[in-house]
RODO-2510 file (C-alpha; in nm, 4 decimals, decimal comma):
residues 290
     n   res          X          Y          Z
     1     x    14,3823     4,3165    -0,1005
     2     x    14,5024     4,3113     0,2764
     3     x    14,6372     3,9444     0,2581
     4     x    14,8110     3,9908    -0,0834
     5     x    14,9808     4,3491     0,0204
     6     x    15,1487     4,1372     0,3362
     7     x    15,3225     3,9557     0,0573
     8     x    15,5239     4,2753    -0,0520
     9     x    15,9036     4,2522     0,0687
    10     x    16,0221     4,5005     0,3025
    11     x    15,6815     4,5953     0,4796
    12     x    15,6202     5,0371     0,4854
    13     x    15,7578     5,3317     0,5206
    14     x    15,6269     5,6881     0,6612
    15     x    15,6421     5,9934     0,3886
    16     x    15,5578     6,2299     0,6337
    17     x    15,1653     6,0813     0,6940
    18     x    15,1390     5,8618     0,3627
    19     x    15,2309     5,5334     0,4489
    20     x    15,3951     5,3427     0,1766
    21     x    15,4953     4,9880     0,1013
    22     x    15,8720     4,9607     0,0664
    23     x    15,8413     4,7670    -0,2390
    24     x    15,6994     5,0321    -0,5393
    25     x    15,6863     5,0748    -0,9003
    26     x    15,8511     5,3326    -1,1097
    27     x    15,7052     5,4223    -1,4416
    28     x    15,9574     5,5658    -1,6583
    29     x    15,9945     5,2896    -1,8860
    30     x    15,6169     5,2791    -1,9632
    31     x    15,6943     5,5572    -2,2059
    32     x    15,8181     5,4757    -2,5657
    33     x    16,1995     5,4536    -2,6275
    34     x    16,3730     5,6893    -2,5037
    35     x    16,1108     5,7867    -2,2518
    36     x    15,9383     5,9899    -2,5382
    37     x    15,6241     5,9473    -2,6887
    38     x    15,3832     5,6236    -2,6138
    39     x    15,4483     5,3232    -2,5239
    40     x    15,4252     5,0414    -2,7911
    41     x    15,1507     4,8115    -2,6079
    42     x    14,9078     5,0726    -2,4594
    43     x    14,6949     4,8085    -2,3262
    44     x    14,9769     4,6043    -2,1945
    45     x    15,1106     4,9749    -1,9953
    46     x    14,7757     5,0307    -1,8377
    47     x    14,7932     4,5685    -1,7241
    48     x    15,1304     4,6647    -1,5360
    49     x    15,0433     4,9733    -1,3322
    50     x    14,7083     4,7814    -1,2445
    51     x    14,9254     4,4629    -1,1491
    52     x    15,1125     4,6892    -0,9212
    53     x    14,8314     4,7941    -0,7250
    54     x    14,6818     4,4123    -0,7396
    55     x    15,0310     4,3250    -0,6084
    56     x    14,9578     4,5513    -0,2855
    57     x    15,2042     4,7793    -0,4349
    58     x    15,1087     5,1854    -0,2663
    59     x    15,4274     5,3895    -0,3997
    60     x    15,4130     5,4311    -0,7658
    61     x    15,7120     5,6934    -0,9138
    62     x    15,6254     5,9302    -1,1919
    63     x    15,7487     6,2521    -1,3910
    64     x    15,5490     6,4725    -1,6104
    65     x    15,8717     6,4553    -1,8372
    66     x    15,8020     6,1105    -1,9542
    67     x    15,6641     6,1095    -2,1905
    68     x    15,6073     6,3727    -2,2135
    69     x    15,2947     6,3288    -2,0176
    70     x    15,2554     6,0059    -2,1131
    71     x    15,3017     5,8216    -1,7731
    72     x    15,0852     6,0232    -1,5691
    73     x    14,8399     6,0020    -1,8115
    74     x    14,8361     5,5924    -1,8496
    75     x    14,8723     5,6314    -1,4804
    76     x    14,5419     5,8023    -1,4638
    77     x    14,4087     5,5968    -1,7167
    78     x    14,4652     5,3007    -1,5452
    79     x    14,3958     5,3464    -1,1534
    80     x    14,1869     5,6596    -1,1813
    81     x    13,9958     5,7291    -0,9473
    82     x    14,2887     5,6087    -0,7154
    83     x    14,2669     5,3697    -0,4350
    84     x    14,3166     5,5856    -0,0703
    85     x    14,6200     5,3859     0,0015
    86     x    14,8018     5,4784    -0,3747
    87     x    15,0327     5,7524    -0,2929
    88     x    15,1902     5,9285    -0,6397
    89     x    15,5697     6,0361    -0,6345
    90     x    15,6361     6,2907    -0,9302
    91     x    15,9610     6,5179    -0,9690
    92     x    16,0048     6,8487    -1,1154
    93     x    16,2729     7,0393    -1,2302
    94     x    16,3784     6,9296    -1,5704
    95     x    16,1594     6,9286    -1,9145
    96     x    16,2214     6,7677    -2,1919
    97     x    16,3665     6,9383    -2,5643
    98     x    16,2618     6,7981    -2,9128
    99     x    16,6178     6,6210    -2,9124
   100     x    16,5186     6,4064    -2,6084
   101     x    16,7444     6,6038    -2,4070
   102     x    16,6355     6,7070    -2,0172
   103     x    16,7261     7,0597    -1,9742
   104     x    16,6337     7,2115    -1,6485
   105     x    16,3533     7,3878    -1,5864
   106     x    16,3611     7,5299    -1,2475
   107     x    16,2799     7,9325    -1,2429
   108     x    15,9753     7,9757    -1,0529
   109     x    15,7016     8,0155    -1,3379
   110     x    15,8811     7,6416    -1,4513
   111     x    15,8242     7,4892    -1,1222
   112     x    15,4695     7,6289    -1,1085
   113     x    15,3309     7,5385    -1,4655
   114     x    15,4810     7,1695    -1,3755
   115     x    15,3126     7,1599    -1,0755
   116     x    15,0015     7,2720    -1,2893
   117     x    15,0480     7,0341    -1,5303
   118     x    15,1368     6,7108    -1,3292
   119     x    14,7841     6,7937    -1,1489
   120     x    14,6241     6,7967    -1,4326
   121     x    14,7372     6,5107    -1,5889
   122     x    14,7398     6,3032    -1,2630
   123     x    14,3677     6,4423    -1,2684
   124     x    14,4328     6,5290    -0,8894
   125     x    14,4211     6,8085    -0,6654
   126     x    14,6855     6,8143    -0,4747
   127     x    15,0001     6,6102    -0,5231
   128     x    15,1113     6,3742    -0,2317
   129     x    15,4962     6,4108    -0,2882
   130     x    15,7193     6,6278    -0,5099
   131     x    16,0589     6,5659    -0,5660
   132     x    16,2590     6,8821    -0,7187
   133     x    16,5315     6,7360    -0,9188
   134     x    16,8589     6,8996    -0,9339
   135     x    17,1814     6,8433    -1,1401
   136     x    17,1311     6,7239    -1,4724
   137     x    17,2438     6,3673    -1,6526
   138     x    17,5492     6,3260    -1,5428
   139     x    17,4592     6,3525    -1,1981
   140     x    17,4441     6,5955    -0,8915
   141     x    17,5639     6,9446    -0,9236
   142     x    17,6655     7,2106    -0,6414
   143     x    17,4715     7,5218    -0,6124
   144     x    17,1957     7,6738    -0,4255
   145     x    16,8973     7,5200    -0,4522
   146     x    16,6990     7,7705    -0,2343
   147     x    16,4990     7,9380    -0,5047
   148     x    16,3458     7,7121    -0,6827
   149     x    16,2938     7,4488    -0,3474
   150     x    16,1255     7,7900    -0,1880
   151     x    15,8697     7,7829    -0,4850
   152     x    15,7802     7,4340    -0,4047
   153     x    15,7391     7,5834    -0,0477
   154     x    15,5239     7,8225    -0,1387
   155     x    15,3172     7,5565    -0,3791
   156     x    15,2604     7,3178    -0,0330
   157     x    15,1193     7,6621     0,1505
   158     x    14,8757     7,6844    -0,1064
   159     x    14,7992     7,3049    -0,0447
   160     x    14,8446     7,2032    -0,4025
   161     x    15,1122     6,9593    -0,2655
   162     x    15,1824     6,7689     0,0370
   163     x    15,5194     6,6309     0,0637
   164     x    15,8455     6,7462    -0,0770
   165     x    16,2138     6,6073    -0,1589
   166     x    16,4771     6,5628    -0,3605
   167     x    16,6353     6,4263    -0,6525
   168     x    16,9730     6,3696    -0,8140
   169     x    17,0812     6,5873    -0,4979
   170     x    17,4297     6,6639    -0,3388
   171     x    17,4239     6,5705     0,0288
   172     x    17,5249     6,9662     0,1188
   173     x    17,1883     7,0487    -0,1250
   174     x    17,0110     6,7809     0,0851
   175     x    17,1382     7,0009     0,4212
   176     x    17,0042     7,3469     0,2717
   177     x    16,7053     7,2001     0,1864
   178     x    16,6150     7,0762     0,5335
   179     x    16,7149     7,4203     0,6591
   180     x    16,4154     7,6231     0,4543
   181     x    16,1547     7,3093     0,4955
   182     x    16,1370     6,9593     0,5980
   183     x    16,1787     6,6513     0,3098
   184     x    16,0570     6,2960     0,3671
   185     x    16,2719     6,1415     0,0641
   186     x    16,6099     6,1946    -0,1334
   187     x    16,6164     6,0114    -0,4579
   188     x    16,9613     5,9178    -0,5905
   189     x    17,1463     5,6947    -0,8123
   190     x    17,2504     5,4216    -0,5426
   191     x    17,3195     5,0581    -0,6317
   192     x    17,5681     4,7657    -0,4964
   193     x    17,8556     4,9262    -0,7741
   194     x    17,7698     5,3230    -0,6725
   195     x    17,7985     5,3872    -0,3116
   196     x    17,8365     5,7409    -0,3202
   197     x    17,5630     5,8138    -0,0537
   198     x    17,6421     5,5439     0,2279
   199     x    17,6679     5,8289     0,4983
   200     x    17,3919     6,0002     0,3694
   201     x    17,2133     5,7026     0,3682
   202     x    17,2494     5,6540     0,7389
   203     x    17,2006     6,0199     0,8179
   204     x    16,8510     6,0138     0,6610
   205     x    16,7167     5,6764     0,8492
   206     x    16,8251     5,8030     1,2172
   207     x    16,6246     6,1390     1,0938
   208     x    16,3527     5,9488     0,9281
   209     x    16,3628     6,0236     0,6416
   210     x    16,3361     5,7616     0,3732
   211     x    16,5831     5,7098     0,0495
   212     x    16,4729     5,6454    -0,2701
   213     x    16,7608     5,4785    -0,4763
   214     x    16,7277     5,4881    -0,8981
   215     x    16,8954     5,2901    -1,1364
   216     x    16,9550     4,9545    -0,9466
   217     x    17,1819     4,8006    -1,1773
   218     x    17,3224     5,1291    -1,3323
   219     x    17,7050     5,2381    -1,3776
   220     x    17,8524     4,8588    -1,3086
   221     x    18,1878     4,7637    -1,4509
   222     x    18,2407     4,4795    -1,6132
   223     x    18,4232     4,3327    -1,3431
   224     x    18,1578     4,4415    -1,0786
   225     x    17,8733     4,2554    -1,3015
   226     x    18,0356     3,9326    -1,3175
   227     x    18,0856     3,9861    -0,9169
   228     x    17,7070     4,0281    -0,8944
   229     x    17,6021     3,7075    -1,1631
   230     x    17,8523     3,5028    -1,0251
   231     x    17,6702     3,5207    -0,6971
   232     x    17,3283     3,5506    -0,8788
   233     x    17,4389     3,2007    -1,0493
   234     x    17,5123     3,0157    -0,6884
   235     x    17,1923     3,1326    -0,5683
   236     x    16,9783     3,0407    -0,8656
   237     x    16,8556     3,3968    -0,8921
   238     x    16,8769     3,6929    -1,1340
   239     x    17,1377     3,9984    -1,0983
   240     x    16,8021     4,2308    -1,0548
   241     x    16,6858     4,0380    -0,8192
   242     x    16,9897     4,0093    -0,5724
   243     x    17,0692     4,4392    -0,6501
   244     x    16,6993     4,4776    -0,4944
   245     x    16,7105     4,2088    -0,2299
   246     x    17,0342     4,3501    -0,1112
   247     x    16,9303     4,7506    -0,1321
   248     x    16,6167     4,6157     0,0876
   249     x    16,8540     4,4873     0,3489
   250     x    17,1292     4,7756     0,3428
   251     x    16,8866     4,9960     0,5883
   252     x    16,5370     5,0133     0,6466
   253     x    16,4559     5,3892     0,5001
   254     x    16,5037     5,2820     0,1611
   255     x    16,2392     5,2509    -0,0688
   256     x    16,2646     5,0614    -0,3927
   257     x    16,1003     5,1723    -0,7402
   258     x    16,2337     4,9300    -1,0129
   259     x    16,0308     4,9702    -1,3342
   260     x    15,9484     4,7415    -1,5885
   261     x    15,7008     4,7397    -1,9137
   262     x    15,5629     4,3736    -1,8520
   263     x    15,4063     4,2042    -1,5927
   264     x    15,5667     3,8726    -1,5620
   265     x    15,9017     4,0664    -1,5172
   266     x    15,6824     4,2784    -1,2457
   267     x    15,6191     3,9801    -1,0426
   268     x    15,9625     3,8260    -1,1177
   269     x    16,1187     4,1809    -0,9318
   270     x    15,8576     4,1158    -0,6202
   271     x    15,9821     3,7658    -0,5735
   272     x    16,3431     3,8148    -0,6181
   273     x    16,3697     4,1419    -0,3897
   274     x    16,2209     3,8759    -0,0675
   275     x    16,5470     3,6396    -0,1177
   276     x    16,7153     3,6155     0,1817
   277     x    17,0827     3,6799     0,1759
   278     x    17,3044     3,5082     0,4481
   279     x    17,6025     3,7202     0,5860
   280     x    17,8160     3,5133     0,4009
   281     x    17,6428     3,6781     0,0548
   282     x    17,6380     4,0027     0,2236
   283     x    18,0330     4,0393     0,2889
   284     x    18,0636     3,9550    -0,0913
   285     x    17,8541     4,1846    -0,2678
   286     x    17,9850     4,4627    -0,0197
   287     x    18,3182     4,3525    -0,2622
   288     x    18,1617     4,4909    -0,5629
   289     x    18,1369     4,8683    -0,4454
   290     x    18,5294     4,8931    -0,3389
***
């Protein structure tokens, strides 16, 4: 274990007192399509999320919403009980509707039977990090957040979680936040095309406070795609592999949590998010987001 997790890009990261490896897994896509229902290869699901741990891997993303249920409960299926270095990142804040919609869910009683159920299907009793998510699917949304991240407040008093943060947050709800309780992570949409966050970015890493970027290769043009393969192509690598290697190298507080359903692709993310990119690299893909 120790001389394979030394082989994880990027080193760790501090949440608070859970130390984390840089490098993590996210498990949305271990649901069936459309994040609903199971996945089609059970067996193959539970290979993956053990892979990741095998891999040295200590960050692994989840959502009660996936599902739902389903990836917390191959999570649990698979590393259960967990190793003392696995730390478990769930959200609340948004459910999900027989259409396969997300509609939010974040009145107190919500946030509380979430929290129930995520520690019941994670088969835990306390969760090490909570992230509430705000907005909805088209992205952050103003307005208070103060109610429902006091409930999560509350939820940590009672010790049935140790860590909170954010998701799909607007960088004035990141500011009210900080001003009822502190946050170790804000989890945003953040990729080489979508820059939105740069300042918040470096706000968080001088306060130490680590950024969790989703969708690597989401909301590209056209134009910005062939930007990112053409430099992919030179450099004999794949476009996933240069959006994490770069997002590893844009500031040392963010932590990566690409997901995949298979293993090989798994390992194929690990490798590719170590290739070094020269300054010559780095001045062109900083092209693609302006």
């Amino acid at each position: 274990m120790g001389m394979q997790s030394t082989a994880l890009p990027g080193g760790t990261w501090s949440l608070g007192d859970l130390t984390v490896s840089r490098f993590g897994y996210g498990a949305m896509q271990l649901a069936g399509p459309g994040v609903l229902g199971p996945p089609a290869d059970h067996e193959g699901a539970l290979a993956v999320l053990r892979e990741a741990v095998d891999l040295g891997i200590t960050h692994i993303d989840t959502a009660d919403a996936y599902g739902p249920h389903i990836t917390n409960q191959l999570i649990r299926q698979a590393l259960h009980p967990y190793p003392e270095s696995l730390h478990i990142v769930t959200k609340v804040g948004a459910i999900r509707d027989r259409q396969g919609g997300w509609p939010p869910a974040r009145e107190p009683d919500d946030l509380r039977r979430a929290i129930d159920d995520n520690l019941e299907t994670l088969g835990v009793e306390a969760l090490d990090l909570v992230n509430l998510r705000l907005g909805d699917a088209q992205g952050p949304q103003s307005g208070s957040l103060a109610a429902a991240f006091e409930t999560l407040v509350e939820l940590q008093q009672q010790g049935l979680i140790r860590h909170l943060g954010l998701s799909n947050a607007t960088t004035e709800q990141v500011a009210q936040a900080q001003s009822i309780a502190p946050i170790v992570c804000v989890q945003n949409m953040y990729n080489l095309a979508y820059r939105h966050d740069d300042e918040l970015i470096d706000r968080l890493a001088d306060e130490g406070v680590a950024y969790v970027p989703f969708f690597p290769l989401g909301g590209f043009s056209p134009l910005q795609s062939s930007a990112l393969s053409a430099v992919a192509a030179r450099l004999d690598a794949t476009p996933m592999s240069i959006a994490l290697a770069w997002l590893l190298q844009r500031s040392p507080n963010i932590l990566l949590i690409p997901g995949t359903s298979s293993v090989a692709h798994l390992r194929e993310n690990v490798v590719g998010a170590k290739l070094p990119l020269s300054d010559e690299e780095l001045v062109e893909l900083e092209k693609i987001g302006h």
